[in-house]
Backbone atoms as SQL, in Angstrom:
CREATE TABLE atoms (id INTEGER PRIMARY KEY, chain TEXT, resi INTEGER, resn TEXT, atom TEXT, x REAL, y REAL, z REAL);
INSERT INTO atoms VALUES
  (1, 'A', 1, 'UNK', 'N', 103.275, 79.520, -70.100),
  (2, 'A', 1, 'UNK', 'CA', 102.530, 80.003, -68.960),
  (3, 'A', 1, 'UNK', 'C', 101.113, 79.402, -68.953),
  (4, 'A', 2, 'UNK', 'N', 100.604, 78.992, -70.122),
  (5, 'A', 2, 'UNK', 'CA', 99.168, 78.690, -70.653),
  (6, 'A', 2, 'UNK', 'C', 99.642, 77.386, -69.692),
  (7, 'A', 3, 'UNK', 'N', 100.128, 76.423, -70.250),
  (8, 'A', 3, 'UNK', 'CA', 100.250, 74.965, -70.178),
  (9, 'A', 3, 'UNK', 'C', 100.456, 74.781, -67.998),
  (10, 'A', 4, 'UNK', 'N', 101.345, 76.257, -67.466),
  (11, 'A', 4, 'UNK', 'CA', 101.503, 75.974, -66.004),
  (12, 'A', 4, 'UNK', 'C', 99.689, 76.088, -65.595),
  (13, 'A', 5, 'UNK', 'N', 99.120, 76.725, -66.080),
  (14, 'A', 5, 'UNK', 'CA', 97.707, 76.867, -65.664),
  (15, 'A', 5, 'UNK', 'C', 96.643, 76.547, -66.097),
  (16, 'A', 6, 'UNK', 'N', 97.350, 75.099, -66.446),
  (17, 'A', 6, 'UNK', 'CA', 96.397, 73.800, -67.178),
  (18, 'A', 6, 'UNK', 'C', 95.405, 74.819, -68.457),
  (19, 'A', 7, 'UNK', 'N', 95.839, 75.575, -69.484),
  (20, 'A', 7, 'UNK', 'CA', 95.207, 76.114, -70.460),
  (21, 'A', 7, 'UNK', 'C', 95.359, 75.464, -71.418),
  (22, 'A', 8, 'UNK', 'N', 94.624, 74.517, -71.866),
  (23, 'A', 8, 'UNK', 'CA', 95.204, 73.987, -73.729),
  (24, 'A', 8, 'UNK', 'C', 94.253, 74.789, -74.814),
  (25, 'A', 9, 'UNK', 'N', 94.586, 74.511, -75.988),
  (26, 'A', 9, 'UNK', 'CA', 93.952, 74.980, -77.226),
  (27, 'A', 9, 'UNK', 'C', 92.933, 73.850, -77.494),
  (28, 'A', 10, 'UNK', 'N', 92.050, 74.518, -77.977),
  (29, 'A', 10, 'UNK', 'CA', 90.606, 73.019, -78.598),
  (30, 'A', 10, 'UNK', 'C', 91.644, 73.479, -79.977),
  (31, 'A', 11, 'UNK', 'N', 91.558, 71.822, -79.727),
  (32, 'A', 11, 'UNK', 'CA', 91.911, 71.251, -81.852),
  (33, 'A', 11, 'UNK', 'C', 90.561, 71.422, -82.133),
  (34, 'A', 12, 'UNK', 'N', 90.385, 72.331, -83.300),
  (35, 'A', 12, 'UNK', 'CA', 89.470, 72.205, -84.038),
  (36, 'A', 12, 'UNK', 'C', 89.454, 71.510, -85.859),
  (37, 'A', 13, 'UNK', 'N', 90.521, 72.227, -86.446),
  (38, 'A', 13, 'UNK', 'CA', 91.137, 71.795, -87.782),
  (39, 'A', 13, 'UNK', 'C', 90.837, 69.980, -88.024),
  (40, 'A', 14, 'UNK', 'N', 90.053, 69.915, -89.017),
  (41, 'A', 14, 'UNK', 'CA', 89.928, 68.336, -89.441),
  (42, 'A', 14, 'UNK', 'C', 88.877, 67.896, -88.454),
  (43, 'A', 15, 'UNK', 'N', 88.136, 68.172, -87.640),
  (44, 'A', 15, 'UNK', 'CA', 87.551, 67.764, -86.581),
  (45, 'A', 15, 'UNK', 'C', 86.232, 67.666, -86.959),
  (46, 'A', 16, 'UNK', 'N', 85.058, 66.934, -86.535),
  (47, 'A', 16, 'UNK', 'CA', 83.808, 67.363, -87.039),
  (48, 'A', 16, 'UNK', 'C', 83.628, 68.599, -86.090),
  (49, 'A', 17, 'UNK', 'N', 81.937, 69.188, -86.474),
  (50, 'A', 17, 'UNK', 'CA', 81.811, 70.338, -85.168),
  (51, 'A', 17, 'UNK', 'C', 81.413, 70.005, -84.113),
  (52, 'A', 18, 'UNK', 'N', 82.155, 70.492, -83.408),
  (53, 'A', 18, 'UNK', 'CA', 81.008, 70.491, -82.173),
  (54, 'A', 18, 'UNK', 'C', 80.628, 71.586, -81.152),
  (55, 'A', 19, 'UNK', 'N', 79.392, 71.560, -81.149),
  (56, 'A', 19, 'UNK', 'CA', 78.627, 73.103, -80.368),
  (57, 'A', 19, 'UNK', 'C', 79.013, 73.436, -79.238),
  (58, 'A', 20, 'UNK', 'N', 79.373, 72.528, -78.426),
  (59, 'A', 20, 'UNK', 'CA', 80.019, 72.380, -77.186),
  (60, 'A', 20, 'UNK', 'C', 81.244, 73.407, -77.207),
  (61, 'A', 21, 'UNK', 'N', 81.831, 73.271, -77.798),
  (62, 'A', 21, 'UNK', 'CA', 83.232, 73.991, -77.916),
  (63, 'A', 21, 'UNK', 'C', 83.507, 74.741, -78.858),
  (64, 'A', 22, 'UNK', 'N', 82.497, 74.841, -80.286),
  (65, 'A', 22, 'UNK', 'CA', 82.763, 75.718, -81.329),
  (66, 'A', 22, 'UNK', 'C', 81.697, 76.639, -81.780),
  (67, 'A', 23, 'UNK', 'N', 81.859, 77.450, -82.451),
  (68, 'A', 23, 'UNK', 'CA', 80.926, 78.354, -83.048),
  (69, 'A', 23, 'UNK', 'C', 81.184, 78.493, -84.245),
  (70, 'A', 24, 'UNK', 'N', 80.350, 78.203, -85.197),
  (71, 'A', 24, 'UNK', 'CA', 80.612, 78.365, -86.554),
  (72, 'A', 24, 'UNK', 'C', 80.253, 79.568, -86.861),
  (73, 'A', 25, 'UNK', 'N', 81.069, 80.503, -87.412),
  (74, 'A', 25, 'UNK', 'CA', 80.969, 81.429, -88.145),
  (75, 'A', 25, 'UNK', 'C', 80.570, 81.687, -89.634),
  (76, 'A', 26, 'UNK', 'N', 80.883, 80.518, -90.262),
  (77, 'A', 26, 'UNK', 'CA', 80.503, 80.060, -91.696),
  (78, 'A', 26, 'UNK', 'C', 80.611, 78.920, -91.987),
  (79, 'A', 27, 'UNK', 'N', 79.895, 78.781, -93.204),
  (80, 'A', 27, 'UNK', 'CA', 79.724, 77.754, -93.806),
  (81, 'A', 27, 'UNK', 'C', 80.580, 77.251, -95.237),
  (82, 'A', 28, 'UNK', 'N', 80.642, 76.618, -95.437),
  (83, 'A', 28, 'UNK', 'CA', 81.708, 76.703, -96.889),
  (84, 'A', 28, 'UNK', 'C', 81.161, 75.191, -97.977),
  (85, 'A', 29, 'UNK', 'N', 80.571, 75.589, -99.033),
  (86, 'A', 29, 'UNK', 'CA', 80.025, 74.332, -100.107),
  (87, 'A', 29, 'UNK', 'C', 81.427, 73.660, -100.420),
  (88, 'A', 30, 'UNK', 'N', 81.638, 72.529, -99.598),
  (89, 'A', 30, 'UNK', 'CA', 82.999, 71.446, -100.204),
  (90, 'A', 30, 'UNK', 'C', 82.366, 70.054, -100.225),
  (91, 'A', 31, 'UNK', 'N', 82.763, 69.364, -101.810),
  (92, 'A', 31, 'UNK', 'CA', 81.798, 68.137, -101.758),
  (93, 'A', 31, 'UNK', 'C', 83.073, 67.345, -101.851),
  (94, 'A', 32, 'UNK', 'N', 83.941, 67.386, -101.389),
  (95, 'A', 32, 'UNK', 'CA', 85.380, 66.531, -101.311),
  (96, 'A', 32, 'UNK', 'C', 85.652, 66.325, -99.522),
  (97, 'A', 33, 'UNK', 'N', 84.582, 66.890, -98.727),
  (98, 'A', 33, 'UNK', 'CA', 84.931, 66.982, -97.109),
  (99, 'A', 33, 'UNK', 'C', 83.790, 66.509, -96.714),
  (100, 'A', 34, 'UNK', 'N', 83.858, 65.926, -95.637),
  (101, 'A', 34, 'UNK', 'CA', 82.520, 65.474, -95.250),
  (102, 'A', 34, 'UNK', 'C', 81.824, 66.475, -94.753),
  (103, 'A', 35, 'UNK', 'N', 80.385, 66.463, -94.407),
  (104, 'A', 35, 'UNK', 'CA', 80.015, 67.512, -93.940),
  (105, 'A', 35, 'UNK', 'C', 79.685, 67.536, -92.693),
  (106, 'A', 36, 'UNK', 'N', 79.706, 69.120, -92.056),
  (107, 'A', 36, 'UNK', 'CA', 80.053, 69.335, -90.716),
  (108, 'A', 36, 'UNK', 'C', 81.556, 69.335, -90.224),
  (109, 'A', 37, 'UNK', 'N', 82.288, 68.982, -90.566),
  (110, 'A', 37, 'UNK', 'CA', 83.708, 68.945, -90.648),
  (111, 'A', 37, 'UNK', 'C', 84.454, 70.277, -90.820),
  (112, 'A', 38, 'UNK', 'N', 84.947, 70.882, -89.621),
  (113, 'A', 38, 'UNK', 'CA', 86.115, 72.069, -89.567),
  (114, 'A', 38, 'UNK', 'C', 86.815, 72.408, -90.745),
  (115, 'A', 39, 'UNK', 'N', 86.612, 73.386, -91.706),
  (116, 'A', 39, 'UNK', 'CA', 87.662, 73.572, -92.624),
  (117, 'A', 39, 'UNK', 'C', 88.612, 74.342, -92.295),
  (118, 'A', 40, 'UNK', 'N', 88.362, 75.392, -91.471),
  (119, 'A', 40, 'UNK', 'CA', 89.278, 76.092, -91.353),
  (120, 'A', 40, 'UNK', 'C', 88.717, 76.546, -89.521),
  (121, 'A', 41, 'UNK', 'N', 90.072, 77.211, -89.144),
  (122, 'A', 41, 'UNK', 'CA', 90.153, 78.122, -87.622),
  (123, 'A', 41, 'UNK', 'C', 90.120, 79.186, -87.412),
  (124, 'A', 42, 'UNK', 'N', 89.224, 80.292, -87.694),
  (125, 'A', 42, 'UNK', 'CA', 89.343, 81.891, -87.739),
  (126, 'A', 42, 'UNK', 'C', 89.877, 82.384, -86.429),
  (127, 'A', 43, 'UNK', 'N', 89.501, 81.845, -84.991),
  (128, 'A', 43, 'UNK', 'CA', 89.592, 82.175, -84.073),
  (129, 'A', 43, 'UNK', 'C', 90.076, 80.914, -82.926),
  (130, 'A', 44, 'UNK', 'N', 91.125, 80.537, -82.219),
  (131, 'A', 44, 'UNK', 'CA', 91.612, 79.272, -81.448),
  (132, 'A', 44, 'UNK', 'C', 90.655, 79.776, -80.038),
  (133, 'A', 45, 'UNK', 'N', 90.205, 78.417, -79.791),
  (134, 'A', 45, 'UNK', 'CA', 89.707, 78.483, -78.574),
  (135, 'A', 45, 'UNK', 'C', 90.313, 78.004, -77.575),
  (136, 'A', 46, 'UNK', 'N', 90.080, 77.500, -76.163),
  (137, 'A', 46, 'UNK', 'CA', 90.556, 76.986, -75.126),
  (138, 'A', 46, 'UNK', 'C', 89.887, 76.639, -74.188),
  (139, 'A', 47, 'UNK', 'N', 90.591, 75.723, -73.447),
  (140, 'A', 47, 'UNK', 'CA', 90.258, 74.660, -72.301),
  (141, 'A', 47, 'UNK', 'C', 90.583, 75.174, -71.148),
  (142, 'A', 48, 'UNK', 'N', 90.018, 74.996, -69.960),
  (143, 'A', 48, 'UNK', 'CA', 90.608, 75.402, -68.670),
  (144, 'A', 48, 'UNK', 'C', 90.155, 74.170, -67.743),
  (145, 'A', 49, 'UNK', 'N', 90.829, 72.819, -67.856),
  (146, 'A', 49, 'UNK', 'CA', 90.250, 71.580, -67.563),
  (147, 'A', 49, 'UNK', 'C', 88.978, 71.431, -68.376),
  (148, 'A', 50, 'UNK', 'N', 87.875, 71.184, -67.935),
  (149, 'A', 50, 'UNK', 'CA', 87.045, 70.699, -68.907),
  (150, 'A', 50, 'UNK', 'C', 85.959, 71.868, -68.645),
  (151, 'A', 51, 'UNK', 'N', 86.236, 72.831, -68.383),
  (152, 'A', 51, 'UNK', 'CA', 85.333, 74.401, -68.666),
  (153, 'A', 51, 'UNK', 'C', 85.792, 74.626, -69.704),
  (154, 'A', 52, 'UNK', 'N', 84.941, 75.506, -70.689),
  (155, 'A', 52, 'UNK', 'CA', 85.269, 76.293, -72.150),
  (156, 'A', 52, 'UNK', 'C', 85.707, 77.747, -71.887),
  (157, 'A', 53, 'UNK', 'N', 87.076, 78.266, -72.017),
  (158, 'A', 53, 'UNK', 'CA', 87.672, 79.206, -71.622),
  (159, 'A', 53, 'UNK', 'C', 86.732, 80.511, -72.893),
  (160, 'A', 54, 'UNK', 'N', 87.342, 79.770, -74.224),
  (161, 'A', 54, 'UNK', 'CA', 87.191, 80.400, -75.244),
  (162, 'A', 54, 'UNK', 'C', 86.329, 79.698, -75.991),
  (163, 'A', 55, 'UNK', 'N', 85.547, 79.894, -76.976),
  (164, 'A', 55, 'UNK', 'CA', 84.873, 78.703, -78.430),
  (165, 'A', 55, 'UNK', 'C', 86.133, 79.255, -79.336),
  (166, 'A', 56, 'UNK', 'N', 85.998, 77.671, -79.976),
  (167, 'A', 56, 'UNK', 'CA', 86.820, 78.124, -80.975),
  (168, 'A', 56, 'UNK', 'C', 85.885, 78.652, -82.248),
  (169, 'A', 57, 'UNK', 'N', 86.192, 79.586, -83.168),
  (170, 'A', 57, 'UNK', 'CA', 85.305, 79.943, -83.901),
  (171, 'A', 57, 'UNK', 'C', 85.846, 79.460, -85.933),
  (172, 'A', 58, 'UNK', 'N', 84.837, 78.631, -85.916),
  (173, 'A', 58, 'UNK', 'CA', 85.293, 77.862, -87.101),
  (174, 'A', 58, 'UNK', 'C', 84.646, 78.049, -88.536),
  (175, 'A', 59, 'UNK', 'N', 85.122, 77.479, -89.309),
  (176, 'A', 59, 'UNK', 'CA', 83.945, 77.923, -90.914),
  (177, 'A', 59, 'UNK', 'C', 84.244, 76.058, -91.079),
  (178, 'A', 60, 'UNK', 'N', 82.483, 75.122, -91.372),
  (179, 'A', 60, 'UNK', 'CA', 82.570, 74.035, -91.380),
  (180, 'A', 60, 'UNK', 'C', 82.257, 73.664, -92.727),
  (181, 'A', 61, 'UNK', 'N', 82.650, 72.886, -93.432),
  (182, 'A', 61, 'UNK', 'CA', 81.996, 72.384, -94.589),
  (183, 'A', 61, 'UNK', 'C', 80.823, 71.840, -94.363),
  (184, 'A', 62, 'UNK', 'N', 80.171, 72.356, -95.817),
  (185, 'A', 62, 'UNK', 'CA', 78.771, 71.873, -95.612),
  (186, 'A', 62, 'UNK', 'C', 78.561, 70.980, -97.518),
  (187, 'A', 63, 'UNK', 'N', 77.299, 70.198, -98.262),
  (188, 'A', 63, 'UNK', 'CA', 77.561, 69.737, -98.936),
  (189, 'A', 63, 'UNK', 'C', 75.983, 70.274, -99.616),
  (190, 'A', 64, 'UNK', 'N', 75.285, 71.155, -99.335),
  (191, 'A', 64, 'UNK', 'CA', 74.274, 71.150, -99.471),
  (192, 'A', 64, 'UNK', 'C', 73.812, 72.892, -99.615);
């Protein structure tokens, strides 16, 4: 029903961040990930063409 009313999910997972479409909720010390980089998806966001339905809400690695 999402997809008849042009709704997609923002990929966030593996992604760097971006403010535009995400909200970081946390931060996470990983020196094996680059930093700024999505570790994980607490919350899926969405698209409604190129309006932000939802943020996706993410925890990003940080190295510092």
């Amino acid at each position: 029903m999402l997809k008849q009313r042009r709704v997609v999910p923002i990929v966030a997972q593996g992604k760097p961040f971006d403010s535009q479409t995400m909200y970081a909720v946390g931060r996470e010390l990983r020196a094996d990930i680059t930093e700024n980089t999505v570790i994980q998806e607490v919350v899926r966001g969405y698209l409604w063409g190129d309006k932000v339905l939802r943020e996706a809400q993410v925890i990003v690695a940080t190295q510092k």
